[in-house]
C-alpha positions in Angstrom: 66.4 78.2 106.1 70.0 79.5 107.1 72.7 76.8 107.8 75.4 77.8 110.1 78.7 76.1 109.6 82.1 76.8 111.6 84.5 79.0 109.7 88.3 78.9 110.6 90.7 81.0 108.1 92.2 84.5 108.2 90.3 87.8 107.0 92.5 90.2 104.8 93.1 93.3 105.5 94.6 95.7 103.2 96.9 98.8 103.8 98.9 101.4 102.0 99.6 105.1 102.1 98.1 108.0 100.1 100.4 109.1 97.6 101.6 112.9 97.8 99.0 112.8 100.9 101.4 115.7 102.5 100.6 118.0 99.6 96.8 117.1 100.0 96.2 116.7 103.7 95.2 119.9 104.8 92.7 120.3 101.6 91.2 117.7 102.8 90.9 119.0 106.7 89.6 122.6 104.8 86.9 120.4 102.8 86.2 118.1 106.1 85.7 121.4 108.6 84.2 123.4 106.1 81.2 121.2 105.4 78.1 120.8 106.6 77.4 118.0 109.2 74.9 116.5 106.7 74.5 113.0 108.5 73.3 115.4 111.8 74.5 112.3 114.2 72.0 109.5 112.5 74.4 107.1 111.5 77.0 104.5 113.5 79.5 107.7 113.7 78.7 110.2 116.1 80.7 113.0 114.6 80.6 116.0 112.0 80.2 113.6 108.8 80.3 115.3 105.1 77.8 114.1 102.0 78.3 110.6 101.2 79.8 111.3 97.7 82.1 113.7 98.1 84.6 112.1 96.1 81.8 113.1 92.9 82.7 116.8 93.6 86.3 117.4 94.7 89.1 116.6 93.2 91.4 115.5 96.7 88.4 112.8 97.8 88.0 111.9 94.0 92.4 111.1 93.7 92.0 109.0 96.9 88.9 107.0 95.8 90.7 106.1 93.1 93.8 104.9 94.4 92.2 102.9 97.2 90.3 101.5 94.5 92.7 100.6 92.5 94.5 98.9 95.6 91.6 96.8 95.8 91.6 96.0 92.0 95.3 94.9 92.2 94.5 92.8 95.1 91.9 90.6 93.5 93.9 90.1 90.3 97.2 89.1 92.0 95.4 86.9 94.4 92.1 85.8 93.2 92.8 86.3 89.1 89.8 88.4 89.4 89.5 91.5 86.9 86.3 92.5 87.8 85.9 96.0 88.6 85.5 97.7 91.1 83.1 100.7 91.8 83.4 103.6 94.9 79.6 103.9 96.2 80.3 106.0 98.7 83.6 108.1 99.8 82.9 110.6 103.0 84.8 112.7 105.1 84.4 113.1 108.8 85.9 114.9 112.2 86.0 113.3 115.4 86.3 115.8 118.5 86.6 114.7 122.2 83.2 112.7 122.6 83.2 111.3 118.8 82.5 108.0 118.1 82.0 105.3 115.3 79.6 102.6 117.4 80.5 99.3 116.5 79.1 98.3 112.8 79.8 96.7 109.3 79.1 98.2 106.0 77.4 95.2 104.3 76.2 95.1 101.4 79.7 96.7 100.8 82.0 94.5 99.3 84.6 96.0 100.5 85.0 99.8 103.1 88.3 101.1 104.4 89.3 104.3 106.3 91.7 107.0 105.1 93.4 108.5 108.2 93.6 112.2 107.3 95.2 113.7 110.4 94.7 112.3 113.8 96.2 114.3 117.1 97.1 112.4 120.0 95.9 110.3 121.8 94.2 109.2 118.8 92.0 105.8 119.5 92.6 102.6 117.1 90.2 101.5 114.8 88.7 98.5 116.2 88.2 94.7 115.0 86.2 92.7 117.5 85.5 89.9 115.8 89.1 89.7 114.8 90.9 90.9 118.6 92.5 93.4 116.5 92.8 97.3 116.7 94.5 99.4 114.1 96.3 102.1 114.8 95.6 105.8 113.0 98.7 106.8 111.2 98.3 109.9 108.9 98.0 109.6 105.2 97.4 105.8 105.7 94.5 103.3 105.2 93.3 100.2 105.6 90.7 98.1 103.5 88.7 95.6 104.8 85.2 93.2 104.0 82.2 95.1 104.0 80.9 92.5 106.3 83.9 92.9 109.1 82.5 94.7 112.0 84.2 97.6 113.8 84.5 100.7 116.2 85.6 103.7 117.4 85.6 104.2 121.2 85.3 108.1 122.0 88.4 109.8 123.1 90.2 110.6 120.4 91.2 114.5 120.4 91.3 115.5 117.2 90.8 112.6 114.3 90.1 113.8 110.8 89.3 110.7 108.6 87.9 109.8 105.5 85.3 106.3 104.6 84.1 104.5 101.6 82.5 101.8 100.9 83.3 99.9 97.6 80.8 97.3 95.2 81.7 95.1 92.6 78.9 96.1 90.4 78.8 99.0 87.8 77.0 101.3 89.3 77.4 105.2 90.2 
């Protein structure tokens, strides 16, 4: 049986900025264009996507993982008294070109998944919210964190957007 009861109360949505992304930024473009398209178009993002767990293997993705990770962790102590930890499942890079798109999608089971915005040439389309009536704009060396559950898209368009995804757990797993 599933119950369906009305929900009114505000979704959080967490953002910050890479720290020294400037020194970084185009390691992680090299890394991005450099790979493999290993998802070959078979997921919600029609675009050049690298492995899933890149952030196992190079340092750049692996720093940023972390620190995103650690946003959350702060997060959930300050506001929830929680110190549970937090585990990156998956961390992937991926380059939008002209006809690129993310169809609209949620990560669940994901606790919690965010975007990195690695380096976006204009017009670069928002990342967008539907079930929220909210589009965030890609900024370089910024991110945003948001529930695994939230839906979201990517309308093609975008010249040029270099990102990076991850999906996070609160279980202790690799």
């Amino acid at each position: 049986m599933i119950i369906s009861l009305p929900y009114h109360g505000e979704i959080k949505l967490l953002t910050g900025k890479i720290p020294n992304f400037t020194t970084i930024q185009q390691n992680i473009v090299d890394a991005i264009d450099k790979s493999n398209d290993v998802q070959n178009n078979k997921t919600n993002l029609k675009c050049k996507m690298t492995d899933w767990r890149v952030h196992k293997f190079d340092k750049n993705f692996m720093d940023m993982s972390e620190h995103v990770k650690k946003h959350v962790e702060d997060y959930q102590l300050q506001n929830h008294k929680s110190t549970h930890q937090i585990t990156v499942t998956e961390f992937w890079g991926a380059h939008y070109e002209q006809d690129g798109e993310a169809l609209e999608h949620s990560h669940y089971p994901a606790l919690w998944s965010g975007v990195v915005y690695i380096k976006c040439q204009k017009p670069s389309n928002p990342t967008v919210f539907p079930q929220c009536n909210y589009e965030h704009l890609a900024e370089e060396g910024t991110y945003i964190i948001f529930p695994g559950w939230l839906r979201h898209y990517v309308k093609a368009g975008s010249k040029s957007r270099h990102i990076c995804a991850f999906n996070m757990r609160a279980l202790n797993i690799v």
